[in-house]
C-alpha positions, -999 to +999 in steps of 0.1 A: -135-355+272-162-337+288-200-336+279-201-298+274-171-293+254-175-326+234-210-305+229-198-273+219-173-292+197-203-305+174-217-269+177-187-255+161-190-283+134-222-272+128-214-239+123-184-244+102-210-267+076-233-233+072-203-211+071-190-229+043-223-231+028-228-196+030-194-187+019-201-210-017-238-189-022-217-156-022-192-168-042-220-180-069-227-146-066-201-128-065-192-152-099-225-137-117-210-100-111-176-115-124-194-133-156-211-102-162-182-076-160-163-101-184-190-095-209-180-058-211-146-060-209-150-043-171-125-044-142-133-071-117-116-049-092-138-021-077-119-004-049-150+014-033-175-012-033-148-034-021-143-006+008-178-008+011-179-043+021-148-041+043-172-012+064-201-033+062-189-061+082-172-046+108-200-025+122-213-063+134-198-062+171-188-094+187-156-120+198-137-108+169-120-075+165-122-051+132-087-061+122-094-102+121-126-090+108-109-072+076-084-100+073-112-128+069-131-108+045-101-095+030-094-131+019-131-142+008-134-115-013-098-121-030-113-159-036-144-147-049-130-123-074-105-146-084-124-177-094-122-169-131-088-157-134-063-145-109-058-105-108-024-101-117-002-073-094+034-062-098+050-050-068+079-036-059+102-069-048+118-091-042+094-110-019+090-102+017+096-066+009+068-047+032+055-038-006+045-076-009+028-075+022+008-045+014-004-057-018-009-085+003-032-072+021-054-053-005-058-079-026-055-112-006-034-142-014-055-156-040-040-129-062-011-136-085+018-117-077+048-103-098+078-089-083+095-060-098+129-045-092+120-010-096+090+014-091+089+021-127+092-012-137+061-017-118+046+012-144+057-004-174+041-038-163+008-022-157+012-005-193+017-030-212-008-046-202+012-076-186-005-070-150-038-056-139-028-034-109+007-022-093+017-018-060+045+009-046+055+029-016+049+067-018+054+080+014+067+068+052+055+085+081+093+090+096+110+095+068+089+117+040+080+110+008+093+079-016+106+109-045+107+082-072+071+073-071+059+111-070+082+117-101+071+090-121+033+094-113+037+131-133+051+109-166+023+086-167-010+086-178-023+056-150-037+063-122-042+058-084-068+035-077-064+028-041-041+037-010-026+008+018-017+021+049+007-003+067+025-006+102+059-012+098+075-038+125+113-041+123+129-072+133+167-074+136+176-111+119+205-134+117+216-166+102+236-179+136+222-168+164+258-174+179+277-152+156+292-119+160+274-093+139+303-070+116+278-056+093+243-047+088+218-053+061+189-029+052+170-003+027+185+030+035+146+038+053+151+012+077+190+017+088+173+056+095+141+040+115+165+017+130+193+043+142+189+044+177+185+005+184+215+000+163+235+025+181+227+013+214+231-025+205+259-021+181+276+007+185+308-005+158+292-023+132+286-014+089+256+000+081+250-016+045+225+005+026+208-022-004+177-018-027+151-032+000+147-051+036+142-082+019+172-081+002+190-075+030+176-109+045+181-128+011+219-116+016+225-126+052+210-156+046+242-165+025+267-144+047+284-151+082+290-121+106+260-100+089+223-094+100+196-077+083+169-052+094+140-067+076+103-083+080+093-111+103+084-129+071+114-122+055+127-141+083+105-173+072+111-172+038+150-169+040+149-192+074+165-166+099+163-158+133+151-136+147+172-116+175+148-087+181+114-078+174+101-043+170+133-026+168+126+011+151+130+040+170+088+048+166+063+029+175+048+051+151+062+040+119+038+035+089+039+036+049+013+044+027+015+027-003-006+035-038-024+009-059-018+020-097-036+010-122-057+021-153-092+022-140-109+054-128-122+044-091-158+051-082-167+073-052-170+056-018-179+084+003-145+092+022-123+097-005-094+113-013-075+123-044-041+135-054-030+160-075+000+183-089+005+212-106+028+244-114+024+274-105+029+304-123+061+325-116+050+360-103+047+372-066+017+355-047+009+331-072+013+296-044-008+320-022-037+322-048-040+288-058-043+277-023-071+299-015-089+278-040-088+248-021-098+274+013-128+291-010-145+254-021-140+238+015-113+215+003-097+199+031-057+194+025-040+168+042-006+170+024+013+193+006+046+190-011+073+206-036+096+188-057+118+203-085+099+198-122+134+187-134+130+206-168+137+241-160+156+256-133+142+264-100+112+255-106+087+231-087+057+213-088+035+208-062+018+178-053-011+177-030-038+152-014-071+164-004-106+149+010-128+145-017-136+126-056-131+144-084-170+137-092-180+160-064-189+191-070-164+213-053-139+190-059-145+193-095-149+236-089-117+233-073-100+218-098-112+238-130-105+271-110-068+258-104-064+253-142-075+287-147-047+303-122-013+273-127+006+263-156+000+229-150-027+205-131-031+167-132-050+150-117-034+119-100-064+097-091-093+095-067-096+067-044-108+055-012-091+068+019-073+040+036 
């Protein structure tokens, strides 16, 4: 071994002993907050002041990029707010599901985690109190909006606390490698991201529609002549192999996922909130409510109908926009559409991912 990098070896060392050091002084710290919050029954979980953090550290420039950055931090900040008791989050499963590895990713792996087998049994863990926070897929950036999740958002009185944006990488995976492939494995989303790949490569085999990607591993994993579109972790944890990275038709492809819980999230600054309501039913009325959100300066970013379910023809209409409900126009905006629909709720506020 050479001088210098036997040298830069102990400088590393040395480094490591005052990261860890520094590391256990915020954790004291960030234990105080915890001790505190326990003493008034308050939610260790703070969305924007965790987003806050998260911006903080990656304005630092250096080796590593923003993304590594996020993902360290991500992870000292789940140990820290852990260290009393684990935040408990029901996602939408089984494991490996890109669900898992959103909530994953919001609330680091020293969460405890609690698959679920539907969206709104994710709901009724969070109401009753079983689990903290729930994590489910509302919308894909090919494929539109997750319907279930918008529905059952109207029903319930929790809210949004937080959105996960999160780029989705198909992988096509086997059990043998050698086998020929009859029939394939996926969530009906994937088969449609996958359509062109699968086409091409295998123009004569089953498309299998099941409840999610990683069910469609867990099942090849005990079938011959079957593959599965799924994650390259669903490939580790149901021991696969993988024939083909990247396989959807965009390289484009993400979903945005909501975090639902019962808390009311603070502003951050670069928020956004959702909402729905129901217009009234005369000529111009959809006109006139949106010139509401034109008149206060509200910037849409998404608009959509689906049918209330209750009476015929009719539709609500969901909608995100820039902006907390504690700001000002945001608040105008809102009280002015009460005054001119039939129906409003608000949905949650939350930081923009």
């Amino acid at each position: 071994m050479s001088l210098k990098l036997q040298r830069t070896r102990q400088s590393i060392d040395k480094v490591d002993k005052e990261i860890v050091k520094l590391i256990n002084k915020r954790a004291k710290l960030a234990l105080d907050i915890v001790k505190s919050k326990n003493k008034t029954n308050a939610v260790v979980y703070a969305p924007s002041r965790e987003k806050e953090v998260l911006n903080n550290i990656t304005v630092a420039k250096g080796a590593l990029g923003e993304e590594s950055l996020r993902n360290i931090y991500t992870e000292i900040i789940s140990a820290c707010r852990n260290l009393e008791s684990p935040t408990k989050v029901a996602f939408l499963g089984p494991w490996a599901t890109f669900t898992h590895q959103a909530a994953i990713r919001n609330f680091g792996t020293s969460s405890c985690f609690i698959p679920a087998t539907t969206p709104q049994e994710v709901l009724l863990e969070i109401e009753s109190g079983r689990v903290d926070f729930g994590v489910v897929p509302v919308e894909n950036s090919n494929e539109g909006s997750v319907n279930v999740t918008l529905d059952m958002l109207v029903e319930t009185e929790l809210k949004i606390c937080a959105e996960i944006s999160l780029k989705i990488e198909q992988c096509f995976l086997v059990k043998d490698p050698k086998a020929k492939v009859l029939r394939v494995y996926s969530h009906p989303h994937a088969l449609a991201q996958c359509r062109d790949w699968i086409t091409k490569n295998y123009p004569d085999v089953e498309m299998v529609s099941v409840s999610s990607t990683a069910e469609a591993a867990k099942k090849v994993a005990k079938e011959d002549f079957a593959a599965a579109i799924a994650s390259e972790v669903a490939a580790k944890i149901y021991d696969l192999y993988i024939l083909q990275k990247g396989i959807q038709d965009s390289r484009e492809n993400f979903t945005r996922f909501f975090v639902i819980g019962k808390i009311l999230t603070k502003p951050s600054g670069k928020d956004k909130t959702s909402l729905v309501f129901i217009v009234k039913d005369k000529v111009g009325s959809l006109y006139e409510v949106l010139g509401v959100f034109n008149k206060n300066n509200v910037n849409l970013t998404k608009i959509e109908s689906r049918p209330t379910k209750k009476k015929a023809w009719e539709y609500m209409f969901f909608v995100d926009f820039k902006g907390h409900v504690e700001d000002k126009n945001i608040a105008t905006t809102i009280e002015s559409l009460r005054r001119k629909s039939i129906f409003v709720k608000s949905l949650g506020s939350y930081p923009r991912a």
